[in-house]
N, C-alpha and C positions, 0 to 999 in steps of 0.2 A: 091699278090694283094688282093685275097680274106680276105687273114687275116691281112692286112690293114686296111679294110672294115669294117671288123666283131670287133677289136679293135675300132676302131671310133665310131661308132655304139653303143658298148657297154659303153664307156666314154660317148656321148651325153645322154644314159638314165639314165647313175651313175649320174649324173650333174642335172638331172634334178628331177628325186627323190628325191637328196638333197637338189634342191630349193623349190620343193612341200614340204619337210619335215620341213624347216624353215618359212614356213608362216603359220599362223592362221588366227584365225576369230574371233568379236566380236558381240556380240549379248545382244542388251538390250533393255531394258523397261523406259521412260521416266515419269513419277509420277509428280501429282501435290500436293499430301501431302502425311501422312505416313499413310492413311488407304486404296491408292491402289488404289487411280483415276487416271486413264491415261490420259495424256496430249498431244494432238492431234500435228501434224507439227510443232516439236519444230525440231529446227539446232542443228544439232551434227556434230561441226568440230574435227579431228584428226592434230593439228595447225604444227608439225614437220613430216608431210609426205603427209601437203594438201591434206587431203583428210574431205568431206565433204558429208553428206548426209541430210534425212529429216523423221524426222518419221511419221509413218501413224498413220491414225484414231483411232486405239488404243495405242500409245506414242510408238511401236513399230519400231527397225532400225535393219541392220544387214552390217555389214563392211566386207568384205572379201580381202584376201590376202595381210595379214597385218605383216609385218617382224616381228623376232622374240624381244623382248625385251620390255622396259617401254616405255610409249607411252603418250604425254598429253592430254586432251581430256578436252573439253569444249562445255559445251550445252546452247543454248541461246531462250528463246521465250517471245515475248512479253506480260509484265503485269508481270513478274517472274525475280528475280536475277540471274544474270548466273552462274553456276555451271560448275569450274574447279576440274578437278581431275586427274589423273592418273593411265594407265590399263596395266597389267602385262599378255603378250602374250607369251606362251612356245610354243616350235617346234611341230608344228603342232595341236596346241592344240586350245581349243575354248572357252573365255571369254562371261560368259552371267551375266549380270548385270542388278541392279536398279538405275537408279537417281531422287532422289526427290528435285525437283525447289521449294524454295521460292516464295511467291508471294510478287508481289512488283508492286504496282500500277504505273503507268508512269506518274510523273506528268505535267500540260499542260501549256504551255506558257499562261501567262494571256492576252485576245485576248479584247480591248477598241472597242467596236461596237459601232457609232454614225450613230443614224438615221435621215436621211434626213428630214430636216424639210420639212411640207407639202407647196405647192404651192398650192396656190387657184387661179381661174381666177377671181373671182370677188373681185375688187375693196375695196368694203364692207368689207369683207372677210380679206382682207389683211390691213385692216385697224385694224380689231379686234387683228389679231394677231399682230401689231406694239404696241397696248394699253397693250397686256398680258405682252410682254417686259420690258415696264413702270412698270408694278406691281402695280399697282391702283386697286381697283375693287379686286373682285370675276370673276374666268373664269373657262369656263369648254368646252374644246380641243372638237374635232371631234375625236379625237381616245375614248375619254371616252363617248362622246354622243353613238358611233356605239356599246362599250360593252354592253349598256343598254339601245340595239333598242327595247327590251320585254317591259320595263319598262314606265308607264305613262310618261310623261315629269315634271309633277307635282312633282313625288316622287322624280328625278332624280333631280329639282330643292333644294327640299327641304334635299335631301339627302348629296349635293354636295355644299349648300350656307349655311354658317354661318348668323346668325339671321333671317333667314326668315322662318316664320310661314305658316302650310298651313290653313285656314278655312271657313267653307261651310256657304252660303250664298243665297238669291234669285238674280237671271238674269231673269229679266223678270218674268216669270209664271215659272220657273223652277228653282231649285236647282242647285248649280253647288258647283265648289271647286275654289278658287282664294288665291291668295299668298299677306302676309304682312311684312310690316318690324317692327322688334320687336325693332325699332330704337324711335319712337317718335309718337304719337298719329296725323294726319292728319288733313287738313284744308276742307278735302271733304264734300261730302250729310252728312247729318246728323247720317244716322244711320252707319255711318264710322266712325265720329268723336270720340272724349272723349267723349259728351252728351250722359247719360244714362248709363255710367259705363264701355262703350266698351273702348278694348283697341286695335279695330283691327285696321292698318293702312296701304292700299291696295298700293302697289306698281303702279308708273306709267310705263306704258310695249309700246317701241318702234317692230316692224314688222322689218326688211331690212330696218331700219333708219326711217319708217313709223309712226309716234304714231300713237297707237289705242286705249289707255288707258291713260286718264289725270285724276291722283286721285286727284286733286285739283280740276278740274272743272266740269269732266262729271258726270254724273248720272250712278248710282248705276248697273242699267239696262244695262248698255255698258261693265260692267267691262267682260272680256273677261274670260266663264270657261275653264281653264287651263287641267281640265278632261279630256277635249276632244282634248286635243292636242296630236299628236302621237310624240315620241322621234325619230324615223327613219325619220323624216321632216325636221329637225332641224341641222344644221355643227356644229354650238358653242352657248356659249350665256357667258352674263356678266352682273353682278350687282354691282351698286355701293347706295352704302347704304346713299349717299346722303354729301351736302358739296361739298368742293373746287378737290374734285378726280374725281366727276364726269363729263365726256366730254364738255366741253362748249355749242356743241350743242345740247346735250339731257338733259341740266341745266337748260331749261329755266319753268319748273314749278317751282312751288311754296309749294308743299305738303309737303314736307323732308322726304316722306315716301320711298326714295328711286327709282332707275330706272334700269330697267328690259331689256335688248338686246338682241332678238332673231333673230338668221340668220339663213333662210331654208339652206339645203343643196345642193350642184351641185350635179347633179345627172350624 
């Protein structure tokens, strides 16, 4: 019985010797080009003995007890072509290796973003935007008004409307800055007119549908300075340079020098 035993015994550690002695190990380095940058949690699968690992923060992996023989091996990490190859494991022996990944950008679905048009509560407001539609007129949105709330309203007028001129003038006892249309010389006060050589011709300018400014009929002194108007006050505005584009109801002067729509902003 005993030498039963000690036979048995001695076959399970011959048997198992030989299975330690038939497996290896492999050990390698993952590389993002050929001068030796490691490449952090790339996959390293072994695809015919399922086996899979993950390398660490230095591209570094290590596989253990891996039968003896050819082996395919493929390494995957995002932003980089994946890299097949092939590892040759002797009995008992230990495979230490470099793989260097191509890089290979991933490219991205082309993604169509439409932005909601803005709602406005006020009436007005939604009227403006019904006319921008139309395509009449000169307009300038609430998205561009808000990029260039630092900005006078003046510049912002003059920066963003085809023919309109800015030029300083007296209001009153004071200096100011007021806007023209470089469209046609005016039927206003005099020193508006053609008489005398000028060629300023002041825009008539509605508030919220309000006129405050008739360059055909009021005085000079009225014309409102634009200076001092702040650009963060204001949602949109629109000019029509005068003729059959402009609104019916803000048509009814007579100057041709053009008409001016400003709407404060909802706050």
């Amino acid at each position: 019985m005993r030498l039963c035993r000690t036979i048995g015994t001695g076959l399970v550690l011959a048997l198992s010797r030989r299975a330690t002695a038939q497996t290896g190990m492999l050990t390698g380095t993952v590389l993002r080009d050929s001068a030796g940058h490691q490449l952090a949690a790339a996959e390293v699968l072994l695809p015919g003995l399922n086996r899979r690992v993950t390398a660490n923060w230095a591209g570094e992996f290590r596989i253990g007890q891996l039968p003896a023989g050819r082996h395919a091996i493929l390494i995957r990490h995002v932003g980089f072509a994946p890299l097949a190859d092939t590892i040759e494991v002797a009995n008992g022996g230990k495979v230490d290796r470099e793989f260097i990944l191509i890089e290979q950008p991933v490219p991205l679905e082309r993604v169509n973003i439409k932005a909601p048009e803005r709602k406005y509560i006020s009436p007005a407001l939604q009227e403006f935007e019904e006319r921008r539609k139309q395509g009449f007129g000169y307009f300038i949105d609430e998205e561009t008004m808000r990029k260039n709330n630092e900005r006078k309203l003046i510049d912002v007028i003059a920066g963003y409307v085809p023919g309109i001129k800015v030029f300083a003038g007296v209001n009153g006892s004071l200096m100011g800055q007021y806007v023209s249309s470089g469209r046609k010389c005016g039927n206003g006060p005099a020193f508006l007119s053609c008489r005398g050589g000028t060629e300023k011709c002041p825009v008539t300018m509605y508030l919220d549908g309000v006129l405050i400014f008739d360059s055909s009929h009021d005085d000079a002194a009225q014309m409102p300075d634009l200076a001092r108007y702040n650009t963060r006050d204001y949602a949109a505005l629109e000019f029509y340079a005068g003729g059959a584009a402009t609104p019916v109801r803000y048509n009814a002067t007579s100057s041709g020098c053009g008409v001016l729509l400003l709407w404060t902003r909802e706050r």
